[in-house]
ZANURO-500473 format. One record per residue (C-alpha): residue number from 1; residue in three letters; z negated, y, x negated. Coordinates in Angstrom, 1 decimal, decimal comma. Layout:
ZANURO-500473
SITE|NUM|ALA|Z|Y|X
...
//
This chain:
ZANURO-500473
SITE|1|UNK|-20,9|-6,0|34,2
SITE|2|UNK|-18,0|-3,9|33,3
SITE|3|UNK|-14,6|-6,5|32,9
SITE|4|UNK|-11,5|-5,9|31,3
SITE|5|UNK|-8,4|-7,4|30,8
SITE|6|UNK|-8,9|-6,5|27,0
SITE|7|UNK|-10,2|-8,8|24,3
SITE|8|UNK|-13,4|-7,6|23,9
SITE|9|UNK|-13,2|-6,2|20,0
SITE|10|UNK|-10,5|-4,5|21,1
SITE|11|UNK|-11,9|-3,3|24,1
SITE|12|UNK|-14,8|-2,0|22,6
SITE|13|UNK|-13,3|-0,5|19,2
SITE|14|UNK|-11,3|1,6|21,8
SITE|15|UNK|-13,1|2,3|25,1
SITE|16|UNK|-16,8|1,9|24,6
SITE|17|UNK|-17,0|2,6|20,9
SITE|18|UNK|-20,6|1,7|20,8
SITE|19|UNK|-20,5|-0,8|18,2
SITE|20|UNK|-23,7|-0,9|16,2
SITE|21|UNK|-23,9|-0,4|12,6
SITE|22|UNK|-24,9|-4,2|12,3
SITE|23|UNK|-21,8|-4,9|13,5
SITE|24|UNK|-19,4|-2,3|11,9
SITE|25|UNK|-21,1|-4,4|9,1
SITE|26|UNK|-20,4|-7,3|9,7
SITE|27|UNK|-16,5|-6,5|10,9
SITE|28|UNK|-16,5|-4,6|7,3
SITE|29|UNK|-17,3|-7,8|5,5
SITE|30|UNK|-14,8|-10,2|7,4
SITE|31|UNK|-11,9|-7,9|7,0
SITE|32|UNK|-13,0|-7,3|2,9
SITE|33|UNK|-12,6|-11,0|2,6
SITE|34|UNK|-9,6|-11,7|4,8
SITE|35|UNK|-8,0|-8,8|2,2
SITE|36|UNK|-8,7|-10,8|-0,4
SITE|37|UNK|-7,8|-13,8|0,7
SITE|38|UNK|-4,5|-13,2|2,5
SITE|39|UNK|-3,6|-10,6|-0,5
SITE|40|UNK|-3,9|-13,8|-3,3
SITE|41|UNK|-2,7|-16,4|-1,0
SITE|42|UNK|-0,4|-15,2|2,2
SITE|43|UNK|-0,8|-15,9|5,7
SITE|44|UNK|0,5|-19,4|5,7
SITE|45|UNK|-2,0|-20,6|3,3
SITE|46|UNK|-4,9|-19,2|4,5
SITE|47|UNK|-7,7|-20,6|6,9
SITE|48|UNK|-10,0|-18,2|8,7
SITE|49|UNK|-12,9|-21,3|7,7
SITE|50|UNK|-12,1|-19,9|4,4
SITE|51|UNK|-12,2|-16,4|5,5
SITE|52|UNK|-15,6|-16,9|7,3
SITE|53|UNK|-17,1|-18,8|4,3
SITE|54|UNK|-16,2|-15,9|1,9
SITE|55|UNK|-17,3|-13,6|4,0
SITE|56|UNK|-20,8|-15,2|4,5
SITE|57|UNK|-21,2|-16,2|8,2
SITE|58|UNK|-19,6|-18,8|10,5
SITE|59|UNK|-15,8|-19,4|12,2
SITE|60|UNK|-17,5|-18,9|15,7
SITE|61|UNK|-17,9|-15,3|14,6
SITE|62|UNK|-15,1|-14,6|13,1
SITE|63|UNK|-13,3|-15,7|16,2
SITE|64|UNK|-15,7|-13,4|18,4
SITE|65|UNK|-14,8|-10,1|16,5
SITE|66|UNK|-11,3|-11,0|15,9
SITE|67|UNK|-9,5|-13,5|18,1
SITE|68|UNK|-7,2|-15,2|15,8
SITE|69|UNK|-6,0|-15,1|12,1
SITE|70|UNK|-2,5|-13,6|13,3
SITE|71|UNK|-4,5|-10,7|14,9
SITE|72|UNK|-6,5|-10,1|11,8
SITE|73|UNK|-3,9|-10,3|9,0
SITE|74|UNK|-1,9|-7,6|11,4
SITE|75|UNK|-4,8|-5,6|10,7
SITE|76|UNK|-5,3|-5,9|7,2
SITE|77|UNK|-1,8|-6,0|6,6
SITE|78|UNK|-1,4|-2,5|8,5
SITE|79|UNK|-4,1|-1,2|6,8
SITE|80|UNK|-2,9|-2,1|3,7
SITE|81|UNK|0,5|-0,3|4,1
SITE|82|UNK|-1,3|3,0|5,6
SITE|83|UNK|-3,4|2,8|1,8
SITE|84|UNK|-0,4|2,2|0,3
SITE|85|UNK|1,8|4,4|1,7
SITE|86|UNK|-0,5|7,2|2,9
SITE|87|UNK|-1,5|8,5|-0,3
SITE|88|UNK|2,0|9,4|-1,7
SITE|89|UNK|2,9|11,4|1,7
SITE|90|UNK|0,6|13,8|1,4
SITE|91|UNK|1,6|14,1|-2,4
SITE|92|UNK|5,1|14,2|-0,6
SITE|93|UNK|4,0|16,8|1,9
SITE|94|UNK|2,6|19,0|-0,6
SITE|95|UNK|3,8|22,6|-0,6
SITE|96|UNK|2,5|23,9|-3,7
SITE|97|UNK|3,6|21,3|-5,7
SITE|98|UNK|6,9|20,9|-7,9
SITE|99|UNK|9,2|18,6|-7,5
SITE|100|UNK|8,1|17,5|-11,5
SITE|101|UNK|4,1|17,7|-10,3
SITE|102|UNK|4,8|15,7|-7,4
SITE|103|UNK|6,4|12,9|-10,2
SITE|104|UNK|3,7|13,3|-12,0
SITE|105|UNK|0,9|12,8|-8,9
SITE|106|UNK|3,0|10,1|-7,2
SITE|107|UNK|2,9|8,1|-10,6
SITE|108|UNK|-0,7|8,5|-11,5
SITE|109|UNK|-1,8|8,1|-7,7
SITE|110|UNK|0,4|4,5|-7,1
SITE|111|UNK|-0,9|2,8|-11,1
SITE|112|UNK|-4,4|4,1|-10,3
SITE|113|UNK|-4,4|2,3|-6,8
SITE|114|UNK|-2,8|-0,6|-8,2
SITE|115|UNK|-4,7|-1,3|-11,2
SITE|116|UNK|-7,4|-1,9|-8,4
SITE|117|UNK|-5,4|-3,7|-6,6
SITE|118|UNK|-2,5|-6,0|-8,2
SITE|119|UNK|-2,1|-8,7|-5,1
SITE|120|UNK|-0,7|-5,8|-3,1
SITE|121|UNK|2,8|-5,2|-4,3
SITE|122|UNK|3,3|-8,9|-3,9
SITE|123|UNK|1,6|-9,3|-0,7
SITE|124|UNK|3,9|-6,2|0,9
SITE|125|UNK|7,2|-7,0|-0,7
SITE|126|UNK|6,3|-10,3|1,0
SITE|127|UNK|5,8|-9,1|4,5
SITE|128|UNK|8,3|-6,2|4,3
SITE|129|UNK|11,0|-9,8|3,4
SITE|130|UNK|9,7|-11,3|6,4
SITE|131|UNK|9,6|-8,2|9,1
SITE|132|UNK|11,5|-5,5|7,6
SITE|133|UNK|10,9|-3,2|10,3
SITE|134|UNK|7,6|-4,3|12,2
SITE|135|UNK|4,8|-2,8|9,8
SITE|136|UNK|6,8|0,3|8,2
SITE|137|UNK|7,7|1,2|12,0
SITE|138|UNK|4,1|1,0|13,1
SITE|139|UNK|3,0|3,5|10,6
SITE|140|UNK|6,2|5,7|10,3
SITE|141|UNK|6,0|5,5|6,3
SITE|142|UNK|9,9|6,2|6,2
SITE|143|UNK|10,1|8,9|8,9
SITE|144|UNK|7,5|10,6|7,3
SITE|145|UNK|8,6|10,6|3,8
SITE|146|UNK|12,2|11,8|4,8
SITE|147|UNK|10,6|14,6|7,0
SITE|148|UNK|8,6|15,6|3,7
SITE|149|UNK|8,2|18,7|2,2
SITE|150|UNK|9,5|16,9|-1,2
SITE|151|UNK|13,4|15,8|0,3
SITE|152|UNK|13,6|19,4|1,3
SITE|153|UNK|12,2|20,6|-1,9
SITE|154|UNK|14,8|18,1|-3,9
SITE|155|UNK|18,1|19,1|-1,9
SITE|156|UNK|17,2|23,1|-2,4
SITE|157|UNK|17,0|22,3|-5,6
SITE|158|UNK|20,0|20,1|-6,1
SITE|159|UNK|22,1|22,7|-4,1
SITE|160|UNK|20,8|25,7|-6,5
SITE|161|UNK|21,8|23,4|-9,2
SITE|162|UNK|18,5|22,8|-11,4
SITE|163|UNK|18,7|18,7|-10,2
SITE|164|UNK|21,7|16,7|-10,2
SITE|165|UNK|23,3|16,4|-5,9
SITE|166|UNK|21,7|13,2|-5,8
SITE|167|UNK|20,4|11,6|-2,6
SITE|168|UNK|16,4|11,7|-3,2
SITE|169|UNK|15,8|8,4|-1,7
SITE|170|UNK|17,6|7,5|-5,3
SITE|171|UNK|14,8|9,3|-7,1
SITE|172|UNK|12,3|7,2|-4,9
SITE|173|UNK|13,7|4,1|-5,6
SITE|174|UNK|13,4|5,0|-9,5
SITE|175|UNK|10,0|5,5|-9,3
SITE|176|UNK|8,9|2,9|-7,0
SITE|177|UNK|10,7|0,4|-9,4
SITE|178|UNK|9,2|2,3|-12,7
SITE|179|UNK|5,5|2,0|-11,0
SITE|180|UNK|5,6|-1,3|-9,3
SITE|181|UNK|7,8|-3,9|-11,4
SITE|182|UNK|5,5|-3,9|-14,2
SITE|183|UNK|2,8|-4,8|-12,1
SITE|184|UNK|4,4|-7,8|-10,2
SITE|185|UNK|6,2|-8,8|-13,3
SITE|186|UNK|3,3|-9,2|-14,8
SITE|187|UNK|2,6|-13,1|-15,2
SITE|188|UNK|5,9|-13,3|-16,8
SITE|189|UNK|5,6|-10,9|-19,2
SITE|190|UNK|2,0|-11,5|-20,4
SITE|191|UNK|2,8|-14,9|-20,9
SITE|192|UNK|6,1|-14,5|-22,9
SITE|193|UNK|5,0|-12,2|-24,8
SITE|194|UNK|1,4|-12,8|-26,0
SITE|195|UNK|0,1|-9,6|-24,5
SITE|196|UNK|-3,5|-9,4|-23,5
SITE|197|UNK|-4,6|-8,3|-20,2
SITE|198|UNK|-6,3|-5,7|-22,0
SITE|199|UNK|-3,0|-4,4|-23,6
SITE|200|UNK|-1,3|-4,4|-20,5
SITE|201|UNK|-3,5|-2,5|-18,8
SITE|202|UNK|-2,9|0,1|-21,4
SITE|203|UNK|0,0|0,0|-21,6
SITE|204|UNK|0,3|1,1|-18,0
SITE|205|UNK|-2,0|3,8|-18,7
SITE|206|UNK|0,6|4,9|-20,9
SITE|207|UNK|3,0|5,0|-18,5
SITE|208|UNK|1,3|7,7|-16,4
SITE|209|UNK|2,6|10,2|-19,1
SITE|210|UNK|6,0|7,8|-20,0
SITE|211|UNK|7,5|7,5|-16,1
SITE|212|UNK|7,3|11,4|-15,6
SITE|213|UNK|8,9|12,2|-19,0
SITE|214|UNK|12,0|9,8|-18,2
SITE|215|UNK|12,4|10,8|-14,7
SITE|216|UNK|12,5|14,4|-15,6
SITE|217|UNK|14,8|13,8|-18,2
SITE|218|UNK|17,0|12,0|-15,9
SITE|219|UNK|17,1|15,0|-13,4
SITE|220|UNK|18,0|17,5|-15,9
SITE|221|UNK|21,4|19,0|-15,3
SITE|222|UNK|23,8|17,8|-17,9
//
């Protein structure tokens, strides 16, 4: 028998890859509901009973695939950022793009993915609080957005004069604030102003075409 000092998931994800489809499966199904879980309640208040219980099958196997609930939220939470953050730098990285098509995409792409998935600004900003380095490190979101194709695009542009000499993290910021507030502001806004889940969700339809327009109004050259 072949030993390693390897957990065994980990050892065979990486060495053997001979995992059946069975159990691709079944690893699919306990890391579906370990998203869902530590997405609406954190890592603190979440037992992996619970995990194994929404996902259908017992602790023991949990345990067998994945070790410990530290070990799996570092999955899903990685996974979560490299959806999250994976998207928008290859709308970043786009070279036949401009700068106001790449607004436009990064917009559309971040309401779209959010609309399908509102725990996730919450359950980032939350983790981002607590290791501000750890999980954006791991996946090199910031490198790789600062090495774009975009800030090269933006800086040209500012020095031929057809943006304002802004630093383009500020137009990032902007737009990560336009996209994401509304969605983890929610709650409070439904509920002070009477606005039904289904008007809300329209109205961050509307915004696809709104955010652009301001943002590109902003960057015009007074």
């Amino acid at each position: 028998m072949i030993k390693s000092n390897f957990p065994l998931p980990l050892y065979r994800h990486k060495y053997l890859s001979i995992m059946t489809t069975k159990e691709k499966d079944t690893e699919q199904k306990i890391k579906e509901a370990a998203r869902t879980i530590f997405q609406e309640k954190g890592f603190a208040a979440t037992r992996t009973r619970e995990i194994a219980e929404r996902a259908g099958m017992n602790l023991a196997l949990l345990n067998y695939y994945f070790r410990s609930k530290q070990k799996l939220y570092d999955i899903i939470m990685t996974e979560t950022m490299q959806t999250f953050f994976g998207g928008v730098i290859k709308i970043l990285d786009n070279q036949d793009t401009s700068i106001e098509e790449k607004i436009e995409a990064f917009v559309t792409h971040y309401i779209d993915l959010l609309q399908e998935n509102a725990n996730v600004p919450h359950f980032i900003l939350t983790n981002i609080r607590e290791n501000p380095e750890g999980y954006l490190e791991k996946i090199g979101a910031l490198e790789k957005a600062k090495s774009s194709f975009f800030f090269q695009q933006f800086i040209q542009a500012a020095m031929d004069g057809k943006v304002p000499p802004i630093n383009p993290i500020h137009l990032m910021l902007n737009l990560i604030g336009l996209v994401v507030f509304p969605f983890l502001a929610k709650p409070m806004i439904t509920a002070s102003t009477g606005v039904s889940d289904q008007q809300y969700a329209a109205m961050l339809e509307e915004r696809k075409r709104l955010i652009p327009l301001w943002v590109n109004e902003m960057l015009k050259v007074k």
